[in-house]
C-alpha positions as CSV (number, residue, x, y, z in Angstrom):
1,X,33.8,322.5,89.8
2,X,36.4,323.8,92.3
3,X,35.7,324.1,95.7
4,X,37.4,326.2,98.3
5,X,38.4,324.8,101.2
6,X,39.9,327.7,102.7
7,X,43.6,328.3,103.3
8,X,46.4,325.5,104.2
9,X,46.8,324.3,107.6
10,X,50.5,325.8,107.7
11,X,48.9,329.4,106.6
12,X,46.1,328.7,109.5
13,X,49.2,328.0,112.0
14,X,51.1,330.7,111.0
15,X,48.2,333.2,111.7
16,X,47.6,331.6,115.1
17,X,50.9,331.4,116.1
18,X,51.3,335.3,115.0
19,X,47.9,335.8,117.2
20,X,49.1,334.1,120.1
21,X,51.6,336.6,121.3
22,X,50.2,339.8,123.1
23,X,52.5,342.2,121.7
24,X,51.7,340.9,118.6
25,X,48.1,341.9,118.8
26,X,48.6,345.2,120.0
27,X,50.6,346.2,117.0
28,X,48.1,344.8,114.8
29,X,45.8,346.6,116.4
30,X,47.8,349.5,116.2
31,X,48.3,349.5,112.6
32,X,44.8,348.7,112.0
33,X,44.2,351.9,113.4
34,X,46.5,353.8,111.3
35,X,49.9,352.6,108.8
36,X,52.9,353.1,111.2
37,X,56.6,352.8,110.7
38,X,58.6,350.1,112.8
39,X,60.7,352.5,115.0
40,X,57.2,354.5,116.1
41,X,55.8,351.4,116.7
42,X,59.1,350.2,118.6
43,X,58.3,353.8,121.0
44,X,55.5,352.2,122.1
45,X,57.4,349.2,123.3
46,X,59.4,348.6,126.4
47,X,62.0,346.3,124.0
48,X,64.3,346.9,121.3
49,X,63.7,348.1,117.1
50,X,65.2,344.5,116.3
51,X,62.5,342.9,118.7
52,X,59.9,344.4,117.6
53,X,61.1,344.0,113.9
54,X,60.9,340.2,114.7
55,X,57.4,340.4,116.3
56,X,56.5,342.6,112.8
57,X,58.3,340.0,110.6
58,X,56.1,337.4,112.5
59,X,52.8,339.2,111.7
60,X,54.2,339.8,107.6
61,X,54.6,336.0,107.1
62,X,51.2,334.7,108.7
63,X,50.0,337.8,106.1
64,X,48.5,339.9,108.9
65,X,50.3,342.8,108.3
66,X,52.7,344.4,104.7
67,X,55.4,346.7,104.4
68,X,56.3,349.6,102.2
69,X,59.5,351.7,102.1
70,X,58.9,355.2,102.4
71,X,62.5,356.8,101.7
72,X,64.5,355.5,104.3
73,X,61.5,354.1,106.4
74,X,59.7,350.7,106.2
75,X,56.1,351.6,106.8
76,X,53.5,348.8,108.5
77,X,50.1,348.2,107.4
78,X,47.2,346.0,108.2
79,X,45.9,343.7,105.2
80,X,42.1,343.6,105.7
81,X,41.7,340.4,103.4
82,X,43.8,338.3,105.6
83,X,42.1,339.5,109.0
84,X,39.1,338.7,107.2
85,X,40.2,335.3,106.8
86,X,41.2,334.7,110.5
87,X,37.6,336.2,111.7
88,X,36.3,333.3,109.1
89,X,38.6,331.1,110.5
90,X,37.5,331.8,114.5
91,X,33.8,331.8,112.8
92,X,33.9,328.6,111.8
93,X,35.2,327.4,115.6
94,X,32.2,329.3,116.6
95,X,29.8,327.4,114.6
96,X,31.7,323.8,115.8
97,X,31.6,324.6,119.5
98,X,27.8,325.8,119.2
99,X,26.9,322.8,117.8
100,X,28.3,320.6,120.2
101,X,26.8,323.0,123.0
102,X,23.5,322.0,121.3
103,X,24.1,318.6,120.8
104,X,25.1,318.4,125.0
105,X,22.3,320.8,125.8
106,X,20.2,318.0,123.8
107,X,21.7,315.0,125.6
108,X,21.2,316.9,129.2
109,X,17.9,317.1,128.4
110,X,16.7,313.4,127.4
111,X,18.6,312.4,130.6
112,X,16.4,314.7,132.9
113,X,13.5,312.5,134.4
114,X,10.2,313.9,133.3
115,X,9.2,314.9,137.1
116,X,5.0,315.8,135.6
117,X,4.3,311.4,136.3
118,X,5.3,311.1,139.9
């Protein structure tokens, strides 16, 4: 039986480190929204096309985003799958930090002296 842990740590990293920029957000978001070419989505940016072609090529490596030509045009769309995996990803985080929220609320609570026998 084969189980499935998930993806790599240096595929996990690579879609954090694409997260963790702002810019880089808001073009995901963007071409959630609708499939974009990189010089529209470089008029919505106070920087160059070759900067925002890095913060693009950033996004296409962690996976987050593809590309397709269109004539002379390099078109950017979301990949669903792979924002599916980073929601599973902050999920599981989720789960970890609730569970320790529990386990403190538990430990607050044996440490409270039972006021009812004074």
């Amino acid at each position: 039986m084969v189980v499935d842990s998930g993806p790599a740590q240096e595929e996990i990293d690579r879609i954090f480190q694409a997260l963790a920029d702002g810019t880089r957000r808001d073009i995901l978001t963007r071409v959630i929204e609708r499939e974009q070419s990189v010089s529209a989505l470089a008029g919505a940016y106070r920087m160059s096309l070759p900067a925002v072609q890095k913060h693009v090529s950033v996004l296409e490596r962690a996976g987050l985003v593809g590309k397709t030509r269109h004539g002379r045009e390099q078109r950017v769309h979301a990949e669903p799958d792979r924002i599916r995996t980073a929601r599973e990803l902050l999920d599981r985080y989720e789960v970890l930090w609730r569970h320790r929220v529990a386990a403190m609320d538990a430990l607050l609570a044996e440490e409270r002296p039972d006021r009812s026998k004074e």
